[in-house]
N, C-alpha and C positions, 0 to 999 in steps of 0.2 A: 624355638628358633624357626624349625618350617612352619608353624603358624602365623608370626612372623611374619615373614619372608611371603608367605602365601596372601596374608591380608593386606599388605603393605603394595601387591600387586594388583587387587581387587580395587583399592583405592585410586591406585592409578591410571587404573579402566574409568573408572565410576568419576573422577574428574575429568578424563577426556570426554563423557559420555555427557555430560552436565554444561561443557562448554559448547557443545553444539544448541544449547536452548537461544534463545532470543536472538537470532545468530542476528548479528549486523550486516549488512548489507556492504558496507564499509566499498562504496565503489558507483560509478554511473551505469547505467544499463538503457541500453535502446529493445525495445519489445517490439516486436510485430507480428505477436504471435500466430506464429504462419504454423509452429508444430507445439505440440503439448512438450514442457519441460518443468525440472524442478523447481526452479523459480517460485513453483506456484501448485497448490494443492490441487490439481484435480482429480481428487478421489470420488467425490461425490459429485462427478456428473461424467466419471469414465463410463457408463452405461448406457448413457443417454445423449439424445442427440439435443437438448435443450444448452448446450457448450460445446462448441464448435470450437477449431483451431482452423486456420486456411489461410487461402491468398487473400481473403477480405481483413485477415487479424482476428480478434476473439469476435466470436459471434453469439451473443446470446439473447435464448429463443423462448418463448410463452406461447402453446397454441392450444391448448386445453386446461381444463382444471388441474390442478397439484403441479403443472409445473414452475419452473424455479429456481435461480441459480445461487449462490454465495459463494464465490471463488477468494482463497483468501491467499497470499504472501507466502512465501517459507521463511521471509525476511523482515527484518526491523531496519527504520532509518531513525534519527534523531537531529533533526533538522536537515533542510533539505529541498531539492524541487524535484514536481512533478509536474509533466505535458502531457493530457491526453488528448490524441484527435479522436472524436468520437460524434454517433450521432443515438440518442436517448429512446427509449421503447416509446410506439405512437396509437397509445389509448389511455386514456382519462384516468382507466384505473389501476395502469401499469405503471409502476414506481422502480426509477433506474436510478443507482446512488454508486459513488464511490468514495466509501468512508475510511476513515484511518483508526484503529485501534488502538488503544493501549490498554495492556494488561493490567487487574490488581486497582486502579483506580476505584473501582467502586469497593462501599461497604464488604459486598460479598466475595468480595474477590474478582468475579468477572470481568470482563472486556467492556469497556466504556468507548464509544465515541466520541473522539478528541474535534474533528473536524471532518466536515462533509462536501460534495458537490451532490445534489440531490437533486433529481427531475420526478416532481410527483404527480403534475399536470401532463399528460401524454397527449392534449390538444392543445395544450396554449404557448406562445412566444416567450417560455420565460424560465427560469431554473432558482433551485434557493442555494444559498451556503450557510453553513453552520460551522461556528467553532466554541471549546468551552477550554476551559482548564482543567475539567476529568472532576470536578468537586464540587461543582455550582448547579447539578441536574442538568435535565433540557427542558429548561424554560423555552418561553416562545421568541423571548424578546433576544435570545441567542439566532437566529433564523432572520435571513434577509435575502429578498426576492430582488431578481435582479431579469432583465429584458434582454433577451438572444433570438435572433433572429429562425424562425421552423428548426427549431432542435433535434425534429425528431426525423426530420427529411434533409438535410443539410449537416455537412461535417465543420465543429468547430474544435477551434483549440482551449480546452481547459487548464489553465495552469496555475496551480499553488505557491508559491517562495516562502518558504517558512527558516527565519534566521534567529536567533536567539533575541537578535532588536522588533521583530514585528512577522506578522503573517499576510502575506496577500496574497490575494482571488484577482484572478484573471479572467475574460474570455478575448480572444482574437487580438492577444496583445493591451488590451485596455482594460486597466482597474479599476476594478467594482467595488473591494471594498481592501481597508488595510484594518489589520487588528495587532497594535501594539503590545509588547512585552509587560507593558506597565500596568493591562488590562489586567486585571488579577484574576474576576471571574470568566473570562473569553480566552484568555492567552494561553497553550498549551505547552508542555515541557516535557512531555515524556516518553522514550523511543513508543513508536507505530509501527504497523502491521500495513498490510493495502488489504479492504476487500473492496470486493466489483459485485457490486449484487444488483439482481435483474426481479422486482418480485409482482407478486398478482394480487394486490391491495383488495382488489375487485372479484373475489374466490366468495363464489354462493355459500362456501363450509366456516368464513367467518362469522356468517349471519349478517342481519340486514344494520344493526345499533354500530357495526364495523364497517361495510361496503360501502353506507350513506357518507362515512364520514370522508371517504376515498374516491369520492366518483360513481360513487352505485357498483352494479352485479359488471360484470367483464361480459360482453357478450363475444365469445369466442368465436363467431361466424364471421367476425371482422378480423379476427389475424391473419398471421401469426404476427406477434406483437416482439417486436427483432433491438434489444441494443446491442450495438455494435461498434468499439473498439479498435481502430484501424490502425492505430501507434500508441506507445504510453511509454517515454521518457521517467527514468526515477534517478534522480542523486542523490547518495547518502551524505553530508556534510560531515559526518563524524567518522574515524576512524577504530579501528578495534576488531575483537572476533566476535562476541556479542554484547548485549546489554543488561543489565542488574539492578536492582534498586538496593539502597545502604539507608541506612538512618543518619540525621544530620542535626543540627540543630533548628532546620524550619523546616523540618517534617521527612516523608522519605525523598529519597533524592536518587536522579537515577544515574549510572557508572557507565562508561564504555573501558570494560575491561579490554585489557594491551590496547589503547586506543586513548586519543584523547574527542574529548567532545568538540565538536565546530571545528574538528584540527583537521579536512580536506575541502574547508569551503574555497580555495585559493584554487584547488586539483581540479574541484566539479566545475570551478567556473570554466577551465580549460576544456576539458571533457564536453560540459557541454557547447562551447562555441564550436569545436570540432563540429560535431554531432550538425549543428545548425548550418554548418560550411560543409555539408556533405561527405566527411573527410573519415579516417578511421582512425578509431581510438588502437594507442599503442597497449601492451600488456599491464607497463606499466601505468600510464595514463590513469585505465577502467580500475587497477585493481593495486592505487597506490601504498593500501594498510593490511592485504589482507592475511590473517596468521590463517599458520599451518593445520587448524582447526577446523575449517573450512573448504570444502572442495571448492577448485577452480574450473569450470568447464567454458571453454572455448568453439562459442557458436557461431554459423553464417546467416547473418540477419541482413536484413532490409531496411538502410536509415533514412529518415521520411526529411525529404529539403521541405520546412515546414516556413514560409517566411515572416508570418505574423512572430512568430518564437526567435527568430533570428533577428530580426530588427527589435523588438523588444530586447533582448537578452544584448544585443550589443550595444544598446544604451545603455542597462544594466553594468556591466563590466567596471566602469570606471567610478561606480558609486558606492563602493566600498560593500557593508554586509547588509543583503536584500535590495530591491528593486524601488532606489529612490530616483531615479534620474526621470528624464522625461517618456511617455509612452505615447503609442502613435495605434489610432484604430487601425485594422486593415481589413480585409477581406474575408472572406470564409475559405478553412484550408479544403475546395471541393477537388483542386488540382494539387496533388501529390506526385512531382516526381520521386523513382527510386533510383538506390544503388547499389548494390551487391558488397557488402562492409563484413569483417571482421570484427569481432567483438570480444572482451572476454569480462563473464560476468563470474559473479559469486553467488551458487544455489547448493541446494538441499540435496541429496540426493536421494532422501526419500521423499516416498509420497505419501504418507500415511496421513492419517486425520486429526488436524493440529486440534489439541484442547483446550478449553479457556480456561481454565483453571487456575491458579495462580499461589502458588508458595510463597510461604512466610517470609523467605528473603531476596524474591525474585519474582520476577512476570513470568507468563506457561510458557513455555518453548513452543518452536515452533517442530511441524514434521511430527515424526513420532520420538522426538527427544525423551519427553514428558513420561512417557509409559512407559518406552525402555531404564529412564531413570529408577521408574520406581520399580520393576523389575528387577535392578542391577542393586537398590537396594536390599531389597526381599535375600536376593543371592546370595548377598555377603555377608547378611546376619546366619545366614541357616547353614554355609559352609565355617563359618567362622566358630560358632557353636558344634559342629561335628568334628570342628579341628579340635577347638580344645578338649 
């Protein structure tokens, strides 16, 4: 009976412990990351100043060899939008991407790139986007080059809308490209991650059959080589504590446990017209699904009156699910008023170093879910055996 009694409580651990993986984001967040928070792993650039947090927003930096950034999520969305005001690293063989993951998609299990905004030209007027459905490779004919005005010296707005009917690319309000749900090799389905990576394509230690194909060698005496991150809007469209994959009959399929999927596309549309109106999101509003799994921390941020994303998104509004209505170019957001906002987002409260690895009946967790898991397995077989 205390055997029992004693495993019956390890289990109980061991699935609260289990529910923090994939954790959902299940809520909107405005970012200006002015200070380092859980939201987002940075463990691997707490030592270094190549990842900045400040009154510019994330700052990341290349000004010698080996430096580097990949800042990833603590969080998953599964459909959703993303705004970022940002300006791209400015040298040829400096490559500034922000990709979206998903777990488990590939053979090996690893982390697949679902879709991208990628700047791989750090001299020329133009940026690519990339989306796949996590099963079709990365072919080339996935990759479409689109025209933005000095990227790398000028602040634009990048924004995604991904709805279960279609995905679209943005910049400064104006769409670039749309990629339909019906697409079967392009169209992605499966909760994402955020990373922000900053990298040095152009590192003499690739060799030259690698640097050639990038821009050539980085000559360093030209940086430092700076993307920079000034705002980055995320809504989670789905509800829940985190995400799962199950088996179905057309293949794996993914779960928003306690949650339903695309069940707060109606919440983020409010959320973010707020957010676009200057205005503060209520408790309820930011964090309309989130369970008791999750920590709630309540930050003071800076929300960015962005107006290409407000006149877009309130055309948007009345055109049911994603951005069919009409869209209107406008300007570069170089003028950013602020306002001193309330927020209350859903993060991680650790920081530990998320793993890609990916379980037979799930994506990796995020944080250090993953290793405490299998630690807390280890635990319960070896007390469970000294019980009996």
């Amino acid at each position: 009976m205390k055997a029992t009694t004693i495993f019956s409580a390890l289990l109980t651990s061991a699935s609260l412990v289990l529910a923090q993986e994939n954790k959902a984001l299940a809520s909107t967040i405005d970012e200006n990351f002015h200070v380092e928070n859980s939201l987002w792993n940075f463990d691997d650039a707490s030592d270094s100043n190549t990842t900045m947090c400040g009154s510019d927003g994330l700052t990341l930096t290349i000004a010698e060899r080996g430096d580097g950034t990949n800042l990833l999520s603590n969080f998953y969305i599964l459909y959703g939008r993303i705004e970022a005001i940002m300006k791209a690293g400015n040298a040829k063989s400096i490559s500034s991407e922000i990709s979206f993951l998903a777990s488990g998609t590939r053979r090996d299990g690893t982390e697949a790139d679902l879709f991208t905004l990628g700047w791989d030209d750090g001299e020329g007027d133009e940026f690519e986007t990339f989306s796949t459905s996590g099963g079709s490779g990365n072919s080339t004919d996935q990759w479409e080059t689109h025209d933005v005005k000095s990227p790398q010296t000028e602040y634009h707005n990048y924004t995604i809308d991904w709805t279960k009917d279609k995905l679209t690319f943005y910049v400064d309000g104006r769409v670039l490209r749309v990629v339909p749900s019906t697409d079967s090799a392009e169209f992605p389905n499966f909760p994402v991650r955020i990373a922000i990576t900053h990298s040095d394509d152009g590192n003499p230690d690739y060799g030259t059959e690698y640097t050639d194909k990038h821009g050539g060698e980085t000559d360093y005496s030209k940086g430092p080589f700076i993307m920079n991150i000034k705002n980055l809007i995320v809504a989670d469209y789905s509800t829940g504590s985190n995400y799962s994959y199950v088996s179905g009959n057309e293949g794996t399929l993914p779960q928003a446990n306690g949650g339903e999927i695309f069940g707060r596309y109606d919440q983020a549309q409010r959320d973010l017209a707020a957010l676009h109106q200057n205005t503060s999101l209520s408790s309820s509003d930011s964090v309309s699904s989130a369970s008791s799994t999750l920590s709630s921390v309540t930050t003071s941020a800076n929300t960015s009156t962005i107006s290409q994303s407000l006149s877009t998104h309130s055309t948007e509004l009345g055109s049911g699910n994603g951005a069919t209505g009409k869209t209107t170019a406008h300007t570069n957001a170089t003028s950013i008023s602020r306002k001193s906002t309330s927020i209350t987002s859903v993060g991680s409260s650790s920081s530990s170093k998320i793993s890609s690895s990916s379980p037979s009946s799930s994506a990796s967790g995020a944080g250090s879910a993953t290793g405490l898991s299998n630690w807390l397995v280890t635990f319960i077989f070896v007390h469970l055996f000294a019980l009996l």
